[in-house]
DSSP file (Angstrom, degrees, kcal/mol; ACC not computed):
  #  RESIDUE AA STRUCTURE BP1 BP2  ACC     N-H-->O    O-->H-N    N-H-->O    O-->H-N    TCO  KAPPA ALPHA  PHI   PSI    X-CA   Y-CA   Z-CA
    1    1 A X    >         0   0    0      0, 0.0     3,-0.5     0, 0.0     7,-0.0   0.000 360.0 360.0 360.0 -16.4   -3.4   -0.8   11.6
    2    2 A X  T 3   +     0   0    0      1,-0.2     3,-0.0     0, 0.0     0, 0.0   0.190 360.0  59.9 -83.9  24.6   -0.8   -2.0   14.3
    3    3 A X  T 3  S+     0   0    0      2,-0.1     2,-0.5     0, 0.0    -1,-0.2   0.409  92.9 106.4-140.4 -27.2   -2.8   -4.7   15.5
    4    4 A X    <   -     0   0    0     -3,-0.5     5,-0.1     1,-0.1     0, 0.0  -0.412  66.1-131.5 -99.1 145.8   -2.8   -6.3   11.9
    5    5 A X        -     0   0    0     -2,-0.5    -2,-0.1     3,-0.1    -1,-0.1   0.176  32.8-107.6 -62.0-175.4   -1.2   -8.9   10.6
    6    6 A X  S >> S+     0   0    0      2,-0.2     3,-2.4     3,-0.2     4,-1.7   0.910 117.5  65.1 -75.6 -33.1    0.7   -8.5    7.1
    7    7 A X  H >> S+     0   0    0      1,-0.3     3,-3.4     2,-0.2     4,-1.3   0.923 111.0  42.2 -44.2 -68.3   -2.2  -10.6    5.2
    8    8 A X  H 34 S+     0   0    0      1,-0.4    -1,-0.3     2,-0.2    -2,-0.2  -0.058 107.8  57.8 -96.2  34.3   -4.2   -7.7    6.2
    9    9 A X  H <4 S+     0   0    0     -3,-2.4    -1,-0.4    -2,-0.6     3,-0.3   0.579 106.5  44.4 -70.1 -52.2   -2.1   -5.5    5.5
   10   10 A X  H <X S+     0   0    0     -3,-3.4     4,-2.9    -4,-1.7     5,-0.4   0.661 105.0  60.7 -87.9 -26.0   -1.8   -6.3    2.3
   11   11 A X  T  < S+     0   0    0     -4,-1.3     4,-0.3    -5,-0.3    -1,-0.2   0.726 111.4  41.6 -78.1  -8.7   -5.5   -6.7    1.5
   12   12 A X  T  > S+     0   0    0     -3,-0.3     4,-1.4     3,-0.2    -2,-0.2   0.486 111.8  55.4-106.7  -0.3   -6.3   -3.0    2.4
   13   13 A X  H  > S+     0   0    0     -4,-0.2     4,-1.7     2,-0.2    -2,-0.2   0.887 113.7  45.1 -79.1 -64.8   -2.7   -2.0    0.4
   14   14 A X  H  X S+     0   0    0     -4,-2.9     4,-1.1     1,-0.3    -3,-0.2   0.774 113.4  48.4 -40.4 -41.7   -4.6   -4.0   -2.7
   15   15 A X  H  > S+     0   0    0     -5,-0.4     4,-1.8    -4,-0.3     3,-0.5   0.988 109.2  56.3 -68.4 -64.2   -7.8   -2.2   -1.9
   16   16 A X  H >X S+     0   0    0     -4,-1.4     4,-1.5     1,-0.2     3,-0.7   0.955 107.3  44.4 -34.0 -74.1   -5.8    0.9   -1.9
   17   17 A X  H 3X S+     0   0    0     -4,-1.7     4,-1.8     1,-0.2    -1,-0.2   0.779 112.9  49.5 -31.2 -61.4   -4.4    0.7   -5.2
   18   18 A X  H 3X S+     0   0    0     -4,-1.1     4,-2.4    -3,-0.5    -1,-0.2   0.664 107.8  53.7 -38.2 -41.2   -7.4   -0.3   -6.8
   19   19 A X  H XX S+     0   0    0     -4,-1.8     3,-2.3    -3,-0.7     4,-1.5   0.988 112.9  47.8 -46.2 -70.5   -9.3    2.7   -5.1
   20   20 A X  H 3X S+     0   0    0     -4,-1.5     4,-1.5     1,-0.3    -2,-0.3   0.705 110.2  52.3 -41.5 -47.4   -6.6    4.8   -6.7
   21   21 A X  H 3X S+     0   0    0     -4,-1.8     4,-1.6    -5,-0.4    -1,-0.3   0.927 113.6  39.4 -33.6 -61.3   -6.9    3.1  -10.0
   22   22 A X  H <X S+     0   0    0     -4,-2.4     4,-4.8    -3,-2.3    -2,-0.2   0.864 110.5  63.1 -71.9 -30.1  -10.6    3.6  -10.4
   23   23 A X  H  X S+     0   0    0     -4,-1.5     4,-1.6     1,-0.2    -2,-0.2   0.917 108.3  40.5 -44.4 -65.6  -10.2    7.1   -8.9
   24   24 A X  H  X S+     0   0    0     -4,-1.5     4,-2.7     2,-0.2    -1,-0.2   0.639 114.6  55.9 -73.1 -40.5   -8.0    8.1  -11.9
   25   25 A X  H  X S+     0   0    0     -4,-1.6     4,-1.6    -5,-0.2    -1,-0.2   0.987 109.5  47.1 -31.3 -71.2  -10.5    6.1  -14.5
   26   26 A X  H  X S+     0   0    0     -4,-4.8     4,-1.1     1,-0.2    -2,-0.2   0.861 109.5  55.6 -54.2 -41.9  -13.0    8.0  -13.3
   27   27 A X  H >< S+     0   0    0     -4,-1.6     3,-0.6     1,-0.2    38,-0.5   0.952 118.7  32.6 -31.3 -73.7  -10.8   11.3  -13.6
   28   28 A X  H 3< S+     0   0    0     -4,-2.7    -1,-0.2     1,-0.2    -2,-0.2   0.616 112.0  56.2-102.0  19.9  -10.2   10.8  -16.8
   29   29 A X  H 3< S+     0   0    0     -4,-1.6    44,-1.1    47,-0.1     2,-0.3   0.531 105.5  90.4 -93.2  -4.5  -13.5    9.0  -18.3
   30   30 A X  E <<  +A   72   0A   0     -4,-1.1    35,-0.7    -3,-0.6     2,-0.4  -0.895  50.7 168.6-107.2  94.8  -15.0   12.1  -16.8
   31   31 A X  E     -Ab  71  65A   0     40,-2.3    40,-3.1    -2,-0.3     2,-0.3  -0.943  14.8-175.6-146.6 146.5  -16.0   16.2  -17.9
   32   32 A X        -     0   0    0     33,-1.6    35,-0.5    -2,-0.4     5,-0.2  -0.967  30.7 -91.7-141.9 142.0  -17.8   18.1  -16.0
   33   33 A X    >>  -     0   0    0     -2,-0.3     4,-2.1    33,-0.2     3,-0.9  -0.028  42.2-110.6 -56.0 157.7  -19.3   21.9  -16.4
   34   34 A X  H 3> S+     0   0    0      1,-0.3     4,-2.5    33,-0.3     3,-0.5   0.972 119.1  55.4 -31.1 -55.0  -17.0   25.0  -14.9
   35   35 A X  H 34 S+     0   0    0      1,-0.3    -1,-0.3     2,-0.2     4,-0.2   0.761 111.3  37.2 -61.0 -29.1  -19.6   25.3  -12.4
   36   36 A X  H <4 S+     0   0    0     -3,-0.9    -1,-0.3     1,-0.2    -2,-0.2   0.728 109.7  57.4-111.0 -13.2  -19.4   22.2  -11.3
   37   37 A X  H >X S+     0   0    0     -4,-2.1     4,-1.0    -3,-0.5     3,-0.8   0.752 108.9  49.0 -47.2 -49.7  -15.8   21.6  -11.6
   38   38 A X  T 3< S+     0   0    0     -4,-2.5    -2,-0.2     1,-0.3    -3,-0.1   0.713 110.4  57.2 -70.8 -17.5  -15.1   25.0   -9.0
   39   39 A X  T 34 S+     0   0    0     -5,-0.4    -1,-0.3     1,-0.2     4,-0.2   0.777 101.9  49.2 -95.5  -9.2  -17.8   23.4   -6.7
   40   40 A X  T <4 S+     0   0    0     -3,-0.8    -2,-0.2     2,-0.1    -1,-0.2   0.492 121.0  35.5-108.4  -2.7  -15.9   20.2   -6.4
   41   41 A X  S >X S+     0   0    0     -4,-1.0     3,-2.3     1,-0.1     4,-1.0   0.332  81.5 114.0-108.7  16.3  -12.2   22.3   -5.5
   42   42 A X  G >4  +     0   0    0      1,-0.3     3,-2.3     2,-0.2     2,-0.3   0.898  68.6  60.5 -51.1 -71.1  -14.4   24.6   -3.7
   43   43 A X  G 34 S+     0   0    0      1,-0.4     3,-0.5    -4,-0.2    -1,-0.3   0.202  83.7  76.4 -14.2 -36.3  -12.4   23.1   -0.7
   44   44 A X  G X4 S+     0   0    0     -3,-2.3     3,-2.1    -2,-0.3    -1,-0.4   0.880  87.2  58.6 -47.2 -62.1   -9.2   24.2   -1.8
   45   45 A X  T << S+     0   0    0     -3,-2.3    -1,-0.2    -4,-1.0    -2,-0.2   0.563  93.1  63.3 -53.3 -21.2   -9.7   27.6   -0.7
   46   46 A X  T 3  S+     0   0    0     -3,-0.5     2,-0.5    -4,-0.1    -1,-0.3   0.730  78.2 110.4 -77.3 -18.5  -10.3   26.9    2.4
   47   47 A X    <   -     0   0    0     -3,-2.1     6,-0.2    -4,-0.2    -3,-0.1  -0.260  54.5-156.6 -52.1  94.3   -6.7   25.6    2.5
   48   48 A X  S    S+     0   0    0     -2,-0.5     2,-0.2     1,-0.1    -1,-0.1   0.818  71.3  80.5 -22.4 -85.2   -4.0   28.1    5.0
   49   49 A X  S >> S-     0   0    0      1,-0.1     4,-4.2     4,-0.0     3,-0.7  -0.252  74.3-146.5 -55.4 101.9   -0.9   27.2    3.5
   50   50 A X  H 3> S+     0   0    0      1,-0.3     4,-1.2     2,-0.2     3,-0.4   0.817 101.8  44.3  -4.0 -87.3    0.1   28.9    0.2
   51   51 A X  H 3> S+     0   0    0      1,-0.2     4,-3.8     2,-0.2     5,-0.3   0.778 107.0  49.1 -48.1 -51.5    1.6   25.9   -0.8
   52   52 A X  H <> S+     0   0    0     -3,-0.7     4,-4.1     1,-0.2     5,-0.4   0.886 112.5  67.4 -58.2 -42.4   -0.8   23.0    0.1
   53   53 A X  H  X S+     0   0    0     -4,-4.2     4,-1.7    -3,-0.4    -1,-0.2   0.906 103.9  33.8 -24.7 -65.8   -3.2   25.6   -1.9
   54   54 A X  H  X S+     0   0    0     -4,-1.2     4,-3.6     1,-0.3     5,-0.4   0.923 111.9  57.6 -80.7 -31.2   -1.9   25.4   -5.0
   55   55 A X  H  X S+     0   0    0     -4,-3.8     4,-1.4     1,-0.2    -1,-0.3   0.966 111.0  46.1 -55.1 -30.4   -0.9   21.8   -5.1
   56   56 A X  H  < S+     0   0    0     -4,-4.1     5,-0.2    -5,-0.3    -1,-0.2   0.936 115.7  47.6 -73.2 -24.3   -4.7   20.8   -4.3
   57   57 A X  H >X S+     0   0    0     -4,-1.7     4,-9.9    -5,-0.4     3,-2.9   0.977 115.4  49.8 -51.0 -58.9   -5.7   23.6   -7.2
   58   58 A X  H 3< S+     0   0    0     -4,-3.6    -2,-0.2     1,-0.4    -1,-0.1   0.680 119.0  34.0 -69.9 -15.0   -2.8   21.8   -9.4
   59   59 A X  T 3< S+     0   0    0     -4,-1.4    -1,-0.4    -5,-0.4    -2,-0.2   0.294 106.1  66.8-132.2  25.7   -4.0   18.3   -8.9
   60   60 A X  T X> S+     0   0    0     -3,-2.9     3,-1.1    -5,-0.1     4,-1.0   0.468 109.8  45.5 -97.0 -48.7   -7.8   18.9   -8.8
   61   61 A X  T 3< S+     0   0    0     -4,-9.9    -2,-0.2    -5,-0.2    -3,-0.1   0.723  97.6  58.9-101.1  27.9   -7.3   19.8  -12.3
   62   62 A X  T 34 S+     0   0    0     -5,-0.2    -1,-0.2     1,-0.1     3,-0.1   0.656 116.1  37.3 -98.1   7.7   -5.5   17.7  -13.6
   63   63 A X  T <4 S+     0   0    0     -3,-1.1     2,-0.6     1,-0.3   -33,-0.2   0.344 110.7  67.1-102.7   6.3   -8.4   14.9  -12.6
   64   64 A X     <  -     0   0    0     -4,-1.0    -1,-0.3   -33,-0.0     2,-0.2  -0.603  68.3-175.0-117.5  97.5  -11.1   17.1  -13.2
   65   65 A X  B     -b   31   0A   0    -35,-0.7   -33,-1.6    -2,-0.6     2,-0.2  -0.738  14.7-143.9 -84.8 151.3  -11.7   18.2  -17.0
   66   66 A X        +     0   0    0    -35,-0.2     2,-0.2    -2,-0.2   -33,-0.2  -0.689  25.3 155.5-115.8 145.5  -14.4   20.8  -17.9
   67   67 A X        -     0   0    0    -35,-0.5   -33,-0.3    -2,-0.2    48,-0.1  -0.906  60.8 -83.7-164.2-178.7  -16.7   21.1  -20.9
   68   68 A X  S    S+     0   0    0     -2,-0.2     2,-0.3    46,-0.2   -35,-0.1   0.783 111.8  35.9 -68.8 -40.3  -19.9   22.5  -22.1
   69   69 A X  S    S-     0   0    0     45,-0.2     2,-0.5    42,-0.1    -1,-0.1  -0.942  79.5-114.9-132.9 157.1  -21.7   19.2  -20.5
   70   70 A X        +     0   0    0     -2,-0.3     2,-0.3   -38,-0.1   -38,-0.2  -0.538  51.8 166.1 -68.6 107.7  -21.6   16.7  -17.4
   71   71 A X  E     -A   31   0A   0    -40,-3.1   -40,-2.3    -2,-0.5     2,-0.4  -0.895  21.8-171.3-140.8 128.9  -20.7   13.4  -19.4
   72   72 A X  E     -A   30   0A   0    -42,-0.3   -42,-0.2    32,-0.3   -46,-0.0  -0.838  20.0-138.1 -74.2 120.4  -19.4   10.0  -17.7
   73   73 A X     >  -     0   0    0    -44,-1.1     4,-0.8    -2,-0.4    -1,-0.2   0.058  24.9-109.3 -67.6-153.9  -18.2    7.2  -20.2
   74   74 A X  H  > S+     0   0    0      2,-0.2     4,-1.5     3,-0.1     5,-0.3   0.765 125.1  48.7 -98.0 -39.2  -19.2    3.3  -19.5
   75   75 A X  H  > S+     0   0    0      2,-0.2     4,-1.8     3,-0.2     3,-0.2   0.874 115.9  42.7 -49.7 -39.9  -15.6    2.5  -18.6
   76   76 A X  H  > S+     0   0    0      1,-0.3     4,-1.7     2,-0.2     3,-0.3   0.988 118.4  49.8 -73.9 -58.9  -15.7    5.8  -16.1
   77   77 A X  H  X S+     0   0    0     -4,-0.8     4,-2.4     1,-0.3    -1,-0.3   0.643 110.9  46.7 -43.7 -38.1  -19.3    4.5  -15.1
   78   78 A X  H  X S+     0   0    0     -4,-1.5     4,-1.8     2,-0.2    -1,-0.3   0.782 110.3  46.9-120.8 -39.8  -18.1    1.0  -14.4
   79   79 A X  H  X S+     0   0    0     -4,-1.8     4,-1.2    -5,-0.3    -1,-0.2   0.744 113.7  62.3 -98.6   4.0  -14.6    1.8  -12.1
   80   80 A X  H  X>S+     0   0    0     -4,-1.7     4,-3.1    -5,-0.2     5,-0.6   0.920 106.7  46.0 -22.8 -89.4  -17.7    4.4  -10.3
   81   81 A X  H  X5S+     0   0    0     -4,-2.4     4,-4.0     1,-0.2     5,-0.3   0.858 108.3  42.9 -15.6 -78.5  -19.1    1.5   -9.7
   82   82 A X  H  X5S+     0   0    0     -4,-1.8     4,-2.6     2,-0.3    -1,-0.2   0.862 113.4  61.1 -64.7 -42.4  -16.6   -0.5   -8.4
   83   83 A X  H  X5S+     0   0    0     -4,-1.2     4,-0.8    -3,-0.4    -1,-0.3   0.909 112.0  41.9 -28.9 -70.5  -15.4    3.1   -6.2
   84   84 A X  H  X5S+     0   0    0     -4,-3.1     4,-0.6     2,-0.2    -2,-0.3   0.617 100.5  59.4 -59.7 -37.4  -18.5    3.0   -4.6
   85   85 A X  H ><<S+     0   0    0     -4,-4.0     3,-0.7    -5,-0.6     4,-0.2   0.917 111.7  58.4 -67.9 -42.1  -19.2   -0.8   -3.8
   86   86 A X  H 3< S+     0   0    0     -4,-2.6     3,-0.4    -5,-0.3    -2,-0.2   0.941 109.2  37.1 -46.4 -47.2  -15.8   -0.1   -1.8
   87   87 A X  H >< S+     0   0    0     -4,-0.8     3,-1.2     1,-0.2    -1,-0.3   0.419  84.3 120.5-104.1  18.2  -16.9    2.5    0.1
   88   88 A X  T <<  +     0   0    0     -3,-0.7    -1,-0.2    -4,-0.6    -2,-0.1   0.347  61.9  66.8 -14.9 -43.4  -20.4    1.1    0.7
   89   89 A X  T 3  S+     0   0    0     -3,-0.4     2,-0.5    -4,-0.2    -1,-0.3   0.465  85.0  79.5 -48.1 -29.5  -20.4    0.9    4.3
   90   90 A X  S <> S-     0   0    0     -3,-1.2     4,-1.3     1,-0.1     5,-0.0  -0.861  70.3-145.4-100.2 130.8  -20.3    4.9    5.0
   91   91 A X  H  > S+     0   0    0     -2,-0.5     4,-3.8     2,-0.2     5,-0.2   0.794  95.4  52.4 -46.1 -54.1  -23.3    6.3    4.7
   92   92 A X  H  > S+     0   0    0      2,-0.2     4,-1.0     1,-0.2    -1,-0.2   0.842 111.0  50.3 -63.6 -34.1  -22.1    9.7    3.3
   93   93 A X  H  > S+     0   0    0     -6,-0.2     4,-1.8     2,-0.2    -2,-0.2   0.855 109.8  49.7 -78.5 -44.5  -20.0    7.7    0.6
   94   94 A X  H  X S+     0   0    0     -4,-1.3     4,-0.5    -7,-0.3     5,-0.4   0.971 118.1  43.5 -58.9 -46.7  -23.3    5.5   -0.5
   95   95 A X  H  X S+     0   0    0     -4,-3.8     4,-1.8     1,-0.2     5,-0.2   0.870 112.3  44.9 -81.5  -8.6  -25.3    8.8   -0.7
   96   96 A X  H  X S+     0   0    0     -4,-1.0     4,-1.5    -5,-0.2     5,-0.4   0.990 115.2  57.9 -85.8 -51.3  -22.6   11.1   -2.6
   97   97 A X  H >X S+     0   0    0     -4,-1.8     3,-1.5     2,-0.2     4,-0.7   0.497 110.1  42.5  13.7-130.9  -22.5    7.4   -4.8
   98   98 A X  H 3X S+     0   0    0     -4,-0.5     4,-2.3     1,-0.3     5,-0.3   0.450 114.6  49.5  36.7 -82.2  -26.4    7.8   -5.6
   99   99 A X  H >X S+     0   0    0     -4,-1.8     3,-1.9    -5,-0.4     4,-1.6   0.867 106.9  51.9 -28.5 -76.4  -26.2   11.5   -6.3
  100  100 A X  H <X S+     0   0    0     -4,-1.5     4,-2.4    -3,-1.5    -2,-0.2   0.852 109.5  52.4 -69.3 -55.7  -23.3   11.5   -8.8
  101  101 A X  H 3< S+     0   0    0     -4,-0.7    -1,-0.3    -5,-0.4    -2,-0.2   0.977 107.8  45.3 -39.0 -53.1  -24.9    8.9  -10.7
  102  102 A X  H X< S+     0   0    0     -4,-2.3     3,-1.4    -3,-1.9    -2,-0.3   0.885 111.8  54.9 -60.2 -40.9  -28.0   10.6  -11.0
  103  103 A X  H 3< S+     0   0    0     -4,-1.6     2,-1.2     1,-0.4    -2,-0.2   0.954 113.1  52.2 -52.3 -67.8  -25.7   14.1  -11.9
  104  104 A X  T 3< S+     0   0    0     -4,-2.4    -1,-0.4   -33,-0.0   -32,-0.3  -0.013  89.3 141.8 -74.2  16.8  -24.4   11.6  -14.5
  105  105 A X    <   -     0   0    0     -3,-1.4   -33,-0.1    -2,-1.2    -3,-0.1  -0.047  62.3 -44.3 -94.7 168.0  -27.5   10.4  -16.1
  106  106 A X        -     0   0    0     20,-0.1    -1,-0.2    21,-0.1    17,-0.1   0.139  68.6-142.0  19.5  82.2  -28.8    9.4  -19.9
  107  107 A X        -     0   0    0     -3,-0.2     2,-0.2     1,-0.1   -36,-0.1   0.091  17.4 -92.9 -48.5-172.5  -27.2   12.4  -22.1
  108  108 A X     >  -     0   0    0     20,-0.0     4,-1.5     1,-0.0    19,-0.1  -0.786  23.4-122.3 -29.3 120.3  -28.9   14.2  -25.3
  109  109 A X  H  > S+     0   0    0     -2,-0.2     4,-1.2     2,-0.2    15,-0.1   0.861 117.1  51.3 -38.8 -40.5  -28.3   13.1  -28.9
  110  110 A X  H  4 S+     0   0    0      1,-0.3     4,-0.4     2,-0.2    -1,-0.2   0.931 100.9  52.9 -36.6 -57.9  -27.1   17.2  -28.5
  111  111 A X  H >4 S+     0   0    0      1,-0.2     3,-7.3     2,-0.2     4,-0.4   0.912  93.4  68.6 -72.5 -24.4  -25.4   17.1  -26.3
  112  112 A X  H >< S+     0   0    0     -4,-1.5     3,-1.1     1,-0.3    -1,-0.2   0.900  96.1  57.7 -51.2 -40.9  -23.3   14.4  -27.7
  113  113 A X  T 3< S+     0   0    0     -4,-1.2    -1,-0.3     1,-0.2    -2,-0.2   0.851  97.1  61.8 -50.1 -22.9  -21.8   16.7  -30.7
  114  114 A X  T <  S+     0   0    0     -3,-7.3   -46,-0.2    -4,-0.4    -1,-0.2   0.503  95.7  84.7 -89.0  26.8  -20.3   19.5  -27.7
  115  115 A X  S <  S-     0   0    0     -3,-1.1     2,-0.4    -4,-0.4     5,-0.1  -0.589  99.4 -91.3-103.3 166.0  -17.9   15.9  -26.3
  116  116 A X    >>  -     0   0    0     -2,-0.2     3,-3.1     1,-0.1     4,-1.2  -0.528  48.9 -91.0 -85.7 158.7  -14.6   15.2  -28.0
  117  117 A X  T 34 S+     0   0    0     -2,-0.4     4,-0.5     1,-0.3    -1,-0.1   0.525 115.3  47.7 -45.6 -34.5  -14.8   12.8  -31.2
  118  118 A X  T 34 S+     0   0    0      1,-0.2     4,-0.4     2,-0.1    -1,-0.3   0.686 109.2  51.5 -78.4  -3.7  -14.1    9.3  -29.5
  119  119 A X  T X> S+     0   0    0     -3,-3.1     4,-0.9     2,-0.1     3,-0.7   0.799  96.5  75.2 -88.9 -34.4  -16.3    9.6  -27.0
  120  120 A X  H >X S+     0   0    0     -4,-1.2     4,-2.2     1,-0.2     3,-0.6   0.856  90.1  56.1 -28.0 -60.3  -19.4   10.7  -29.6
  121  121 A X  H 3> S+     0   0    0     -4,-0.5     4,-0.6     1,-0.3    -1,-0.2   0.830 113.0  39.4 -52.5 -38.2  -20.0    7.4  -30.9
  122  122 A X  H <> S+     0   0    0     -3,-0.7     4,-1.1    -4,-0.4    -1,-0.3   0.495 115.6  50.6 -90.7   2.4  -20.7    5.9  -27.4
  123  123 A X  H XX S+     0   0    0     -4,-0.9     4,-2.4    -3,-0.6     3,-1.4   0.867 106.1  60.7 -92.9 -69.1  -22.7    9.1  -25.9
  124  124 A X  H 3X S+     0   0    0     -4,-2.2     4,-1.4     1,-0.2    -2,-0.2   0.477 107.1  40.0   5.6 -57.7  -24.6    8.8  -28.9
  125  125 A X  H 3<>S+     0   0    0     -4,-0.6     5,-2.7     2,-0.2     6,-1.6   0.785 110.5  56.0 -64.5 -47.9  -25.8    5.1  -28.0
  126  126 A X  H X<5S+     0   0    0     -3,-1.4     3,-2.4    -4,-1.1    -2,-0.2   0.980 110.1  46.8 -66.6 -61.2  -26.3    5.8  -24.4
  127  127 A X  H 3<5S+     0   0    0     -4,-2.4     2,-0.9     1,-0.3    -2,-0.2   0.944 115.2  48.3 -62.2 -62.5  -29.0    8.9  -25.5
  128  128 A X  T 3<5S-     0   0    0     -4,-1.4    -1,-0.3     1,-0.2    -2,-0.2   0.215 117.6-120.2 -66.8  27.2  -30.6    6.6  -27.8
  129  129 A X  T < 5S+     0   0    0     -3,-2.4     3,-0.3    -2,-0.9    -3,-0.2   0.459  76.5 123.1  48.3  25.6  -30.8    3.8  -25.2
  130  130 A X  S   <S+     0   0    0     -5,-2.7     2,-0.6     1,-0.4    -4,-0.2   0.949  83.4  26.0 -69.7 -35.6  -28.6    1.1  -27.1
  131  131 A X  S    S+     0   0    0     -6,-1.6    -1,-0.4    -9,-0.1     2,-0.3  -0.907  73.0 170.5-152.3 126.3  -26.6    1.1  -24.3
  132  132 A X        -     0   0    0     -2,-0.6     2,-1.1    -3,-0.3   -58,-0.0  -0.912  28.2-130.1-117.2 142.8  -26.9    1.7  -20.3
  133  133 A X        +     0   0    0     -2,-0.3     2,-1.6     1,-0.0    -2,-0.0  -0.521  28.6 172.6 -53.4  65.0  -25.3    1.4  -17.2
  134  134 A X        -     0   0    0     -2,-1.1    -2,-0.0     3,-0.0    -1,-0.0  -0.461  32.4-123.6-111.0 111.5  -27.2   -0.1  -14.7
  135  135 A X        -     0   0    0     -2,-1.6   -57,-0.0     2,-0.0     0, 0.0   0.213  37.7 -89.0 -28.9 156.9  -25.6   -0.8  -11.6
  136  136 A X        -     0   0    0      1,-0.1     2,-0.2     2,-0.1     3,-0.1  -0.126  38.8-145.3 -46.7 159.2  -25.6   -4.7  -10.2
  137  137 A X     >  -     0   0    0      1,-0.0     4,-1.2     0, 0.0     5,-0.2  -0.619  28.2 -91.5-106.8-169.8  -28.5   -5.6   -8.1
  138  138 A X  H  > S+     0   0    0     -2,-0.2     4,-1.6     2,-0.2    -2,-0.1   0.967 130.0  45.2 -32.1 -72.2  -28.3   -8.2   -5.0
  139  139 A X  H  > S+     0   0    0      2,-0.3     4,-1.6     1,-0.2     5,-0.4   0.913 105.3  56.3 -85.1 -59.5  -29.0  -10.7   -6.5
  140  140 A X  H >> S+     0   0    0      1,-0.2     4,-1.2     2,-0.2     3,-0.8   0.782 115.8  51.8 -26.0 -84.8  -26.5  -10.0   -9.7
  141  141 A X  H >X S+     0   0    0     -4,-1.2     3,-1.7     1,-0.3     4,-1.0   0.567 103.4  51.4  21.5 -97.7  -23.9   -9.8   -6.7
  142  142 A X  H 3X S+     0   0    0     -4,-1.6     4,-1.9     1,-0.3    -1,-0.3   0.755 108.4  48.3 -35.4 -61.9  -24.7  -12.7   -5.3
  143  143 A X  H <X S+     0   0    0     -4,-1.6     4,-1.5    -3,-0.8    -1,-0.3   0.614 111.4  55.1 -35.4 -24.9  -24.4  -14.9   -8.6
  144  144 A X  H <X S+     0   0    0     -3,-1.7     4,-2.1    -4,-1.2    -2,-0.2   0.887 105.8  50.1-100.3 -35.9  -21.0  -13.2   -9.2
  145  145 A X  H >X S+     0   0    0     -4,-1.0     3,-2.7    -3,-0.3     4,-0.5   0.978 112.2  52.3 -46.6 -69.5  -19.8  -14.2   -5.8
  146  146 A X  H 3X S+     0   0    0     -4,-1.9     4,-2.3     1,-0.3    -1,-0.2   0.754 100.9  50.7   3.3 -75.0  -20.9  -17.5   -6.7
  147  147 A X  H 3X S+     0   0    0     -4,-1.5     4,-2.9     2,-0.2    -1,-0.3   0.721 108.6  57.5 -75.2 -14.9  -19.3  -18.0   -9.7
  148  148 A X  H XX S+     0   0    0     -3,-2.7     3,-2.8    -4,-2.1     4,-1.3   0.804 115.9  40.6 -68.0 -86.2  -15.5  -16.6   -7.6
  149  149 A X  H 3< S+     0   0    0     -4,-0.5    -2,-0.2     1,-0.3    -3,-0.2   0.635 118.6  45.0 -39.5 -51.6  -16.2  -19.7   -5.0
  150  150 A X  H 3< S+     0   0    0     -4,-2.3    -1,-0.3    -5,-0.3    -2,-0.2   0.992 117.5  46.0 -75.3 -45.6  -17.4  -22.3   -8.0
  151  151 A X  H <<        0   0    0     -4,-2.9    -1,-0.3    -3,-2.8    -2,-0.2   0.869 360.0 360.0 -84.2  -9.5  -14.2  -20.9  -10.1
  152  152 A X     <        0   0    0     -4,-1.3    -1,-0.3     0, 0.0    -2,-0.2   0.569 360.0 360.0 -74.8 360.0  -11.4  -21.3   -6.9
């Protein structure tokens, strides 16, 4: 970071921010089973210090809420997304990407009743395929790049 000028400085503070944005989207567009909530603070425990403990306990849950089923909204889905085209480059980040999707996939008209009440109407659509998520391809990409250069 010492080597770089303030422009690029400021384009990986903007990229910061954003991460942190979508991070916090995702957090709360997001509910996930017990089980699978205690496997993603599993980490915590490993943690010396008392203190460092509890804060990572104390701020794991407040991004992580638990319920009966694993549901993602489209909004949660979509600043995913955008999490993940960021970290593209790392291997480990593309595959935990990939995974987590799949964890997320295509609910149950069932399941849709155990989610709280605004969220129904849209789970609802997603089980009955009115509406999906399907990540960009290349080529989508490419065309959206496009259209930044055409509109500067």
């Amino acid at each position: 970071m010492n080597g770089l000028d303030w422009r690029q400085k400021m384009k990986f503070a903007v990229k910061a921010m954003g991460m942190i944005k979508d991070v916090q989207t995702v957090g709360a567009e997001s509910i996930y089973t017990a089980d699978e909530a205690a496997h993603r603070l599993r980490h915590c425990k490993t943690i010396k210090n008392q203190g460092q403990k509890e804060l990572c306990e104390t701020m794991g849950a407040k991004f992580i809420t638990t319920g009966p089923i694993n549901y993602m909204t489209f909004k949660g889905k979509r600043a995913f997304y955008n999490m993940c085209s960021t970290q593209r480059t790392v291997d480990s980040c593309r595959k935990n990407c990939d995974l987590t999707m799949k964890f997320f996939s295509a609910p149950t008209e069932s399941d849709c009743s155990k989610l709280q009440d605004d969220w129904q109407s849209e789970c609802a659509k997603f089980a009955r395929g009115d509406i999906s998520f399907n990540m960009p391809t290349a080529e989508d990409e490419q065309l959206i790049k496009d259209n930044r250069r055409a509109v500067r």
